[in-house]
BAFI-627773 format. One record per residue: residue number from 0; residue in one letter; x, y, z of N, C-alpha, C in turn. Coordinates in steps of 0.001 Angstrom, whole numbers. Layout:
<mivos>
MIVO  seq  type      n_x      n_y      n_z     ca_x     ca_y     ca_z      c_x      c_y      c_z
MIVO  NUM     A        X        Y        Z        X        Y        Z        X        Y        Z
...
</mivos>
This chain:
<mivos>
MIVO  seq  type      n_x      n_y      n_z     ca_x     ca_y     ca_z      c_x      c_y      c_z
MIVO    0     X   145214    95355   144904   146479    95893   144395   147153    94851   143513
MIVO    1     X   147680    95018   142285   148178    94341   141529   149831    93983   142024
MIVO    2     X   150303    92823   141480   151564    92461   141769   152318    91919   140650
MIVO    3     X   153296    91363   141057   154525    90991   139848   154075    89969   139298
MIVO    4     X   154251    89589   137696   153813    88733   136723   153447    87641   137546
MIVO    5     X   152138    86937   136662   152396    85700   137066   153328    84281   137452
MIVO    6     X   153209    83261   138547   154152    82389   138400   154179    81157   137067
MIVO    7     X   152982    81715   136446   152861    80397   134704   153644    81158   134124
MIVO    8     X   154457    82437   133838   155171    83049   133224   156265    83303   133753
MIVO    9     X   157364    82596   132841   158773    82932   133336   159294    84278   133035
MIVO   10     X   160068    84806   134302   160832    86192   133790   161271    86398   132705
MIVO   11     X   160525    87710   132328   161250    88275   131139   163188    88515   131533
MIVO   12     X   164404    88026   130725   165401    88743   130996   164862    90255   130143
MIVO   13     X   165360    91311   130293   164248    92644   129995   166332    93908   129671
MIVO   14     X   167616    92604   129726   169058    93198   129731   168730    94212   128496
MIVO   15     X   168598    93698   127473   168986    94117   126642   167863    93891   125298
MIVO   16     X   166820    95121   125235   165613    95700   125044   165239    96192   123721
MIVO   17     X   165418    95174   122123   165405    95861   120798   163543    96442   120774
MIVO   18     X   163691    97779   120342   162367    97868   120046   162851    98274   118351
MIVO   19     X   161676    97441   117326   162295    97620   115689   161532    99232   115791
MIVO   20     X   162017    99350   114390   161904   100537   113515   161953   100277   111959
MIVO   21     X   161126   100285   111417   160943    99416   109807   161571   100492   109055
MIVO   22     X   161175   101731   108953   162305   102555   108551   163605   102921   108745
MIVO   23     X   163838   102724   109680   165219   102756   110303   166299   101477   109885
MIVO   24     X   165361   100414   109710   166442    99165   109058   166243    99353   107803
MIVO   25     X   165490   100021   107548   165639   100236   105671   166205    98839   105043
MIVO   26     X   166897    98549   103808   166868    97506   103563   167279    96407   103847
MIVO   27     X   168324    96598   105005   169088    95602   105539   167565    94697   106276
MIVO   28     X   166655    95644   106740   165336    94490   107346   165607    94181   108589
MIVO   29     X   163905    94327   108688   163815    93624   110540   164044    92876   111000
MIVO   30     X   163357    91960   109962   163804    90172   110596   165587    90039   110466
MIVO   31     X   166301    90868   109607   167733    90815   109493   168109    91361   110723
MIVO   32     X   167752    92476   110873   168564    93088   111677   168050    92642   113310
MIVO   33     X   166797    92254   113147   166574    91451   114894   167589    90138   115468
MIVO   34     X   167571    89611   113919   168626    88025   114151   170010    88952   114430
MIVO   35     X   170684    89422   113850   171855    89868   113591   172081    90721   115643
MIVO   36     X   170999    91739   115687   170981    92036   117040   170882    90961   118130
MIVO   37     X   170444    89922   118071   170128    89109   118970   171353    87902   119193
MIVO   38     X   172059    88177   118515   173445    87556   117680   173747    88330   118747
MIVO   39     X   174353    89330   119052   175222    90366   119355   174636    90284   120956
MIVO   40     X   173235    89914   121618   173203    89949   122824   171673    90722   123497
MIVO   41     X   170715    90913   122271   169417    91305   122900   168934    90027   123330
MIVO   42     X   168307    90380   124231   167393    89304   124874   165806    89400   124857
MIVO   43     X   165031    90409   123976   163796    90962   124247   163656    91845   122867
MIVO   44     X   162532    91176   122343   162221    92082   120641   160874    92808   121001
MIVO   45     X   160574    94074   120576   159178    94493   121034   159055    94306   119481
MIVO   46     X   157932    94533   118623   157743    95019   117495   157023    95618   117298
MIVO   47     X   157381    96861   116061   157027    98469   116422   157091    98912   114981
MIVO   48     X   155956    99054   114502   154999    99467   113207   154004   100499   113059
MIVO   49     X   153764   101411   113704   152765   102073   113848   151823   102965   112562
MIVO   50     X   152451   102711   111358   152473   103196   110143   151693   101959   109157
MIVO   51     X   151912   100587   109627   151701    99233   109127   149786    98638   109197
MIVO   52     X   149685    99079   108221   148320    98518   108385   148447    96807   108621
MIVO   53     X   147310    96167   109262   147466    95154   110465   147884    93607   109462
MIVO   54     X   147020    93882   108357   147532    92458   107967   149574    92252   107303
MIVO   55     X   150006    93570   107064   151691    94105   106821   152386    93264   107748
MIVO   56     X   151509    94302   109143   152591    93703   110379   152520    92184   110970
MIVO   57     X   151364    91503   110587   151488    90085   110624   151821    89979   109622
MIVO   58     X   152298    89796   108285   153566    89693   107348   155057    89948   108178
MIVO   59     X   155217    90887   108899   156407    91625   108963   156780    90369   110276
MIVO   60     X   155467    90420   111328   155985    89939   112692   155891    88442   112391
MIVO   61     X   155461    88235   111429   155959    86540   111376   157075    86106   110689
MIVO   62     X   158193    87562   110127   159066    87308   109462   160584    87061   110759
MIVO   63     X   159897    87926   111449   160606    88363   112934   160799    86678   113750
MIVO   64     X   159129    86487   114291   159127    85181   114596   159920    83796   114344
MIVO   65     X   160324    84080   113006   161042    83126   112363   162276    83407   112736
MIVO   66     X   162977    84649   112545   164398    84768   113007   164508    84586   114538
MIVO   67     X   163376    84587   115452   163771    84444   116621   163893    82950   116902
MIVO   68     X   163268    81944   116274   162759    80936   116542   164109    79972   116815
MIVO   69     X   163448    79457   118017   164866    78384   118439   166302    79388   119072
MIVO   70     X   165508    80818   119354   166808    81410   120105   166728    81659   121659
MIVO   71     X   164861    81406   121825   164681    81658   123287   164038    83435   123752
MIVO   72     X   164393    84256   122966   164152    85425   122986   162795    85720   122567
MIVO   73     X   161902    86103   123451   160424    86577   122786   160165    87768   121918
MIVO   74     X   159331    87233   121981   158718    89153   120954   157313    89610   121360
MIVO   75     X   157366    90489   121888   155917    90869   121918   155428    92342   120829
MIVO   76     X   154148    92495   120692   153940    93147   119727   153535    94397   120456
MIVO   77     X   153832    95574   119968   153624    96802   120224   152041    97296   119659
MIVO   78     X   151455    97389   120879   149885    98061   120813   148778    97522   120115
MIVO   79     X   149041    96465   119664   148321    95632   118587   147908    94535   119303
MIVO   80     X   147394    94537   120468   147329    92930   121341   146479    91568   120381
MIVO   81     X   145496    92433   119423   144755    91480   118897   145440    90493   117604
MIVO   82     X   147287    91030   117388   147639    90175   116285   148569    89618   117021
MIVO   83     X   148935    89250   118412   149764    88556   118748   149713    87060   118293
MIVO   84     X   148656    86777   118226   148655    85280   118318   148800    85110   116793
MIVO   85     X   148167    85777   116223   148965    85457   114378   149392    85632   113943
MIVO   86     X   150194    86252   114380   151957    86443   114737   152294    85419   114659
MIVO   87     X   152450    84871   116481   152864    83892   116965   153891    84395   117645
MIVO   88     X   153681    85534   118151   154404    86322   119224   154236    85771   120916
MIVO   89     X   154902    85649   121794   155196    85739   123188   154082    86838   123753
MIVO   90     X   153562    87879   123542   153074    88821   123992   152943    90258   123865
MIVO   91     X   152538    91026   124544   152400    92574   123844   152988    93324   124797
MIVO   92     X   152754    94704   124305   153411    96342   125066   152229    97288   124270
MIVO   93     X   151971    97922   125543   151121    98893   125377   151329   100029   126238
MIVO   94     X   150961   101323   125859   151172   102527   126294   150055   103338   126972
MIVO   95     X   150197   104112   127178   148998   104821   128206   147994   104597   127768
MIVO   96     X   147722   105519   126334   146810   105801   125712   146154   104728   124656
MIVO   97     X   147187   103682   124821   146466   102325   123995   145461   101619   124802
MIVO   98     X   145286   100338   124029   143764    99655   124600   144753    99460   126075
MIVO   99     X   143228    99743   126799   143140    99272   128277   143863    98231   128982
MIVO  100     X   143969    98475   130273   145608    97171   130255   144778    95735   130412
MIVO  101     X   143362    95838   131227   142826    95037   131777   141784    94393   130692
MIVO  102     X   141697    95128   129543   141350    94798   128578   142349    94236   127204
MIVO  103     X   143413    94252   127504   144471    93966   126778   145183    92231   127919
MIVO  104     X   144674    92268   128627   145149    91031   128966   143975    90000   129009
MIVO  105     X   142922    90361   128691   141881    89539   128683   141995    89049   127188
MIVO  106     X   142073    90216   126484   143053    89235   125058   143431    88530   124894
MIVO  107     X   144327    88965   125601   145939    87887   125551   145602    86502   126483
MIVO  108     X   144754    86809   127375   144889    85589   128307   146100    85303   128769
MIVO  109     X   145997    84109   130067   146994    84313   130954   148631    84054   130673
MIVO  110     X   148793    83328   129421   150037    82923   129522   150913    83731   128902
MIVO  111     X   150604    85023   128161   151052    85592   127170   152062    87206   128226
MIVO  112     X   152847    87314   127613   153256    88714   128744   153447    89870   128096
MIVO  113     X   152578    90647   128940   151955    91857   128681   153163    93154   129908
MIVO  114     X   153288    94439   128871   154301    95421   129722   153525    96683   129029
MIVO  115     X   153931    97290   129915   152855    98307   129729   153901    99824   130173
MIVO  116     X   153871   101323   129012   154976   102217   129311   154575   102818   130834
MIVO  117     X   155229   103772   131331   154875   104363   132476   156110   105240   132421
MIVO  118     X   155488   106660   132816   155906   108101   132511   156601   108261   134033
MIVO  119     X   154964   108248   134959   155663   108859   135908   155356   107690   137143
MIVO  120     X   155172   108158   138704   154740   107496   139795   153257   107208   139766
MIVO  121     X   152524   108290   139338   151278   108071   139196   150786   107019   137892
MIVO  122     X   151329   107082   137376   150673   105547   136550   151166   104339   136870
MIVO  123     X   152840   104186   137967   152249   102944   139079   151446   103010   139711
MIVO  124     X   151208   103956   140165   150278   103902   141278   149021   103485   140370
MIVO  125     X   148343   103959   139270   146966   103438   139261   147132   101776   138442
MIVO  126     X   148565   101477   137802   148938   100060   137438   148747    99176   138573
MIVO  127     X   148866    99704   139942   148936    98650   140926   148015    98575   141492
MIVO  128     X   146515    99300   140763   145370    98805   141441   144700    98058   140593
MIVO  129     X   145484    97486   139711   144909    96297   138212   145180    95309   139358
MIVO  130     X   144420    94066   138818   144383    92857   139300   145689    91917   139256
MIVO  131     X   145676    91365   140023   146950    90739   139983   147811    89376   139066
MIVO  132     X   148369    89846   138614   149610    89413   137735   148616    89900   136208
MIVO  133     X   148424    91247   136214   148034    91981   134651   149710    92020   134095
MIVO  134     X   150128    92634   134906   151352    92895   133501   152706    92523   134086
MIVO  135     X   153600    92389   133232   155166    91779   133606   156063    92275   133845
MIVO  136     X   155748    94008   133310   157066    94920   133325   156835    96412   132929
MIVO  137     X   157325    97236   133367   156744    98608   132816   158258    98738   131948
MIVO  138     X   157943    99831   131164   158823   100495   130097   158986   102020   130507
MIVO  139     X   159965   102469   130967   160328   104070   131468   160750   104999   130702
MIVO  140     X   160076   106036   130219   161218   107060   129716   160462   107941   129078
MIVO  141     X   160605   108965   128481   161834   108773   127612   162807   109502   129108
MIVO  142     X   164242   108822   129071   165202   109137   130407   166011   110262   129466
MIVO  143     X   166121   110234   128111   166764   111141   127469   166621   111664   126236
MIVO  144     X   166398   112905   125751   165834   113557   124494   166632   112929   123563
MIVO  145     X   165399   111927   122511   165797   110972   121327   164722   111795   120254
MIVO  146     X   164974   110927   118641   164382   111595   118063   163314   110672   117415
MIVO  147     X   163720   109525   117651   162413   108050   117580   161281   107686   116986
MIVO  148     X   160916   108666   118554   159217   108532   118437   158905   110151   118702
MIVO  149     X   158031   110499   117759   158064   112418   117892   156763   112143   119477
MIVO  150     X   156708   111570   119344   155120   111547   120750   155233   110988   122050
MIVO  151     X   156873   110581   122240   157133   110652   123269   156862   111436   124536
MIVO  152     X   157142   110756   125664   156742   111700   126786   158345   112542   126647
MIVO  153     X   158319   113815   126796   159523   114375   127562   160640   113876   128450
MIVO  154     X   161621   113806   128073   162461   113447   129026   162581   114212   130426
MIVO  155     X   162564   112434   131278   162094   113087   133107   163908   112859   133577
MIVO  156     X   165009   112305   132527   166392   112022   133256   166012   111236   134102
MIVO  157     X   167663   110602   135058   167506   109946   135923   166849   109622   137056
MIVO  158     X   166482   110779   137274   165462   111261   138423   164394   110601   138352
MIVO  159     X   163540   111044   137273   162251   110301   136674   162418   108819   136784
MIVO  160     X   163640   108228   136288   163966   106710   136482   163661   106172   137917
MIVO  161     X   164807   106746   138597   164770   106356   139815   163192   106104   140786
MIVO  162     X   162261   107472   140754   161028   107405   141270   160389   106166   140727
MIVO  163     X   160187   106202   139675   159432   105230   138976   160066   103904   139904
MIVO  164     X   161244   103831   139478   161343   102419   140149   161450   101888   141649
MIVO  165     X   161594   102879   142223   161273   103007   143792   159453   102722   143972
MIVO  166     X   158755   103170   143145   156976   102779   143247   156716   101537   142622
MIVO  167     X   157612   101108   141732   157154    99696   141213   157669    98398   141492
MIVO  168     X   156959    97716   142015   156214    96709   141812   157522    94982   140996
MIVO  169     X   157287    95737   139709   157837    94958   138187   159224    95579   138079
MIVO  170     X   159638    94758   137381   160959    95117   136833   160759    95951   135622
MIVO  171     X   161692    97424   135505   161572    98260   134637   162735    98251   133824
MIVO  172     X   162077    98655   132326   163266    98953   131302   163187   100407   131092
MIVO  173     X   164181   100527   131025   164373   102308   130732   164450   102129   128909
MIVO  174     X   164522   103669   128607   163956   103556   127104   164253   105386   126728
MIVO  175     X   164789   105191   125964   164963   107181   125081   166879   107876   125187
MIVO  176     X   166853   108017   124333   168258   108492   124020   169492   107462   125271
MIVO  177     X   169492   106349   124669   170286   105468   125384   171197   104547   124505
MIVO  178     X   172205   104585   125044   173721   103899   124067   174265   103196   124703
MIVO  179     X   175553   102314   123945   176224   101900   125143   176323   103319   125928
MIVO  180     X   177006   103740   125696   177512   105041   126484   177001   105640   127701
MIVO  181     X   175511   105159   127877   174935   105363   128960   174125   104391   130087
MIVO  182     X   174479   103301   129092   173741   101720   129674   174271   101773   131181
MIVO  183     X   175594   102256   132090   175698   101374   132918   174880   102594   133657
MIVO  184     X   175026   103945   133501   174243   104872   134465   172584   104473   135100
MIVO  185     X   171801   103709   133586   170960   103359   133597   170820   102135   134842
MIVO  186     X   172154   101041   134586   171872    99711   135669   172285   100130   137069
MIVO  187     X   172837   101209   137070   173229   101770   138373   172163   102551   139057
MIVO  188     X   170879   102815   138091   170225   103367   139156   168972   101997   139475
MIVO  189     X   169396   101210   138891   168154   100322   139643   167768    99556   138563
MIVO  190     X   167558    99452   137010   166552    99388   136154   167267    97496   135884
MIVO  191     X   165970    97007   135263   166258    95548   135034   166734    95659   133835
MIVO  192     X   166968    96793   132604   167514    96583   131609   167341    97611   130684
MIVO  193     X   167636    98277   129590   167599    99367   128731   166794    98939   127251
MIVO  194     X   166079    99641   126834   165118    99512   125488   166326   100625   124494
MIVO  195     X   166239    99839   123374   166905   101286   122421   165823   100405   121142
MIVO  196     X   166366   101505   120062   165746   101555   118941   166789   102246   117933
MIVO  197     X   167235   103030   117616   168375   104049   116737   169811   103238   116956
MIVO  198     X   169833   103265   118354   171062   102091   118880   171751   101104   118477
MIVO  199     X   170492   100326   117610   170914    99133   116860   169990    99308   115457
MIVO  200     X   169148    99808   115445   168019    99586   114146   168627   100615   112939
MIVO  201     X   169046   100158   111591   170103   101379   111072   171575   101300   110999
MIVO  202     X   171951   100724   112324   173266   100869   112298   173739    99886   111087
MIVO  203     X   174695   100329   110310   175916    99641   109471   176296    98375   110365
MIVO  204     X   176050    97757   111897   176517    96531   111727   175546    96336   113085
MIVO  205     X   174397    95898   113039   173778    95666   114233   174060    94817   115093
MIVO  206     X   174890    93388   114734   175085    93242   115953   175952    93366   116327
MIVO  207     X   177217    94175   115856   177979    95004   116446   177535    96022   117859
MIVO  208     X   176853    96571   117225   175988    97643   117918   175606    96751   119122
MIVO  209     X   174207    95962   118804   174107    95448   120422   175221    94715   121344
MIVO  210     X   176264    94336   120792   177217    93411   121729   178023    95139   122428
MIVO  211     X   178199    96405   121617   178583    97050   122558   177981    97515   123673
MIVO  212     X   176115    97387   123235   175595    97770   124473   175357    96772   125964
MIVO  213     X   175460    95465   125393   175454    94141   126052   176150    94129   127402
MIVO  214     X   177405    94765   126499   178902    94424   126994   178768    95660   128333
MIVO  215     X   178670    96576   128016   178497    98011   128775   177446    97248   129741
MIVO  216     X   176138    96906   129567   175181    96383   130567   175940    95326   131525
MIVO  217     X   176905    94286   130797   177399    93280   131798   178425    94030   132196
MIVO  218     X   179431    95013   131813   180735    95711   132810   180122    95864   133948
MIVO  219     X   178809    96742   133707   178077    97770   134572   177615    97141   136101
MIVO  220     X   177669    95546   135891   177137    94729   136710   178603    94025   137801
MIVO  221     X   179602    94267   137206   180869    94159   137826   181307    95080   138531
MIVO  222     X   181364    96218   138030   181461    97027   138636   181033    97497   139659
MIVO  223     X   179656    97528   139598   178507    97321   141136   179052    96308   141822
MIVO  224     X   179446    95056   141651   180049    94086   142927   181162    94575   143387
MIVO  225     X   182118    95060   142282   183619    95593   142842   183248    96907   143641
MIVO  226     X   182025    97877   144059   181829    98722   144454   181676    98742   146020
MIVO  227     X   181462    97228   145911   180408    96958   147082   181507    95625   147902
MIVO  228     X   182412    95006   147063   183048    94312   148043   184183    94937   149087
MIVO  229     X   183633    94116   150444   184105    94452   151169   185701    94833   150950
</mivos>
C-alpha cells in the first residue's frame, strides 16, 4: 500500500494552487502573470499547455522558472514528466489517463514531486496500492461546473470532496469553479488547499485576484479556531 510523499521531499504548501492557462493570460503572459500571482500569495505553479508542442513549453516553462526563482514556490509541469528537468521544474501532475503514475515517477526519480488528479474513492483506492512515497498529493474535482478544461470530470460538489479526502492518504487540492467566494467552504471541508485557473489567469490584476483568494483561504482558517474554541 502506498503512503504519504517521501521524507527527501519537503511538503508541498498546496494553500493556494495557480494552474496557467496561455490563452487566458493572453498578453499580459505567464511568466507575468505567475510572478504577479505569486506576489499576491500562490504558493504552487502547475504548468498547463496542452496545445504547446514540447520544445514551446520548455520555452514557456523556463520563462516561468525564472519568475519563480528565488521565491521558494515550485512548479511542476502538467503531464509532460519527460520535460521537467529542462525546464528546471520541481516536478509534475498527471491525470488518470496520462503516463502511468509508476512510470512517471521512475522519470522523475526520487526527489522530484509528483501529484496525480483523482475523481473519485476508487482511484485512491487503486493510488494506494502504488509503492510507497509515488506521489505527494492528489488534485480533486472538478467540485464545481467551470468552463477551463472542456474534459473535465463532472462536477461531484462537496460531497465528492469530502469522500475523496476521507480515503486519502495525501493532502488534497480541490480544483473547478472555485473563487475567493468559495475558498473557505472548500478549507472547511478538509482540503490542504484550492487549484484555480480563470481565478487569476486573465484577470485585469492578478495579483489582486490571488491575494483575494489567499486572504479568504487564511480568514477560513480563523474562523475554524474561533469555531472550535472553547
Amino acid at each position: 500500500m502506498s503512503s504519504p510523499s517521501s521524507p527527501s521531499r519537503a511538503p508541498l504548501d498546496l494553500s493556494l494552487y495557480l494552474v496557467t492557462d496561455t490563452v487566458l493570460c493572453g498578453e499580459y503572459g505567464v511568466a507575468a502573470t505567475v510572478a504577479a500571482a505569486v506576489r499576491g500569495g500562490v504558493t504552487a505553479v502547475q504548468l498547463r499547455d496542452p496545445h504547446a508542442v514540447d520544445d514551446d513549453l520548455v520555452t514557456l516553462g523556463r520563462s516561468v522558472a525564472a519568475a519563480l526563482y528565488g521565491t521558494g514556490v515550485p512548479l511542476l509541469v502538467n503531464d509532460r514528466v519527460h520535460l521537467v528537468e529542462a525546464i528546471g521544474a520541481q516536478g509534475a501532475h498527471i491525470g488518470q489517463s496520462d503516463l502511468g503514475v509508476a512510470e512517471a515517477r521512475t522519470i522523475l526519480g526520487g526527489d522530484a514531486y509528483l501529484g496525480l488528479s483523482a475523481q473519485t474513492v476508487e482511484h485512491v483506492a487503486a493510488a494506494r496500492r502504488l509503492a510507497p512515497h509515488t506521489i505527494d498529493y492528489l488534485s480533486v474535482g472538478s467540485i464545481w461546473p467551470q468552463t477551463t478544461k472542456p474534459d473535465a470530470a463532472a462536477p461531484g460538489g462537496l460531497g465528492r470532496l469530502r469522500a475523496v479526502l476521507a480515503a486519502s492518504p495525501w493532502p488534497c487540492v480541490a480544483i473547478g469553479g472555485i473563487g475567493a467566494d468559495r475558498t473557505a467552504l472548500v478549507r472547511a471541508a478538509g482540503a490542504a488547499g484550492v487549484a484555480v485557473v480563470s481565478a487569476i489567469c486573465g484577470r485585469p490584476a492578478p495579483e489582486a485576484a490571488a491575494r483575494d483568494i489567499r486572504s479568504a483561504w487564511d480568514r477560513a482558517a480563523t474562523i475554524g479556531r474561533e469555531k472550535v474554541r472553547p
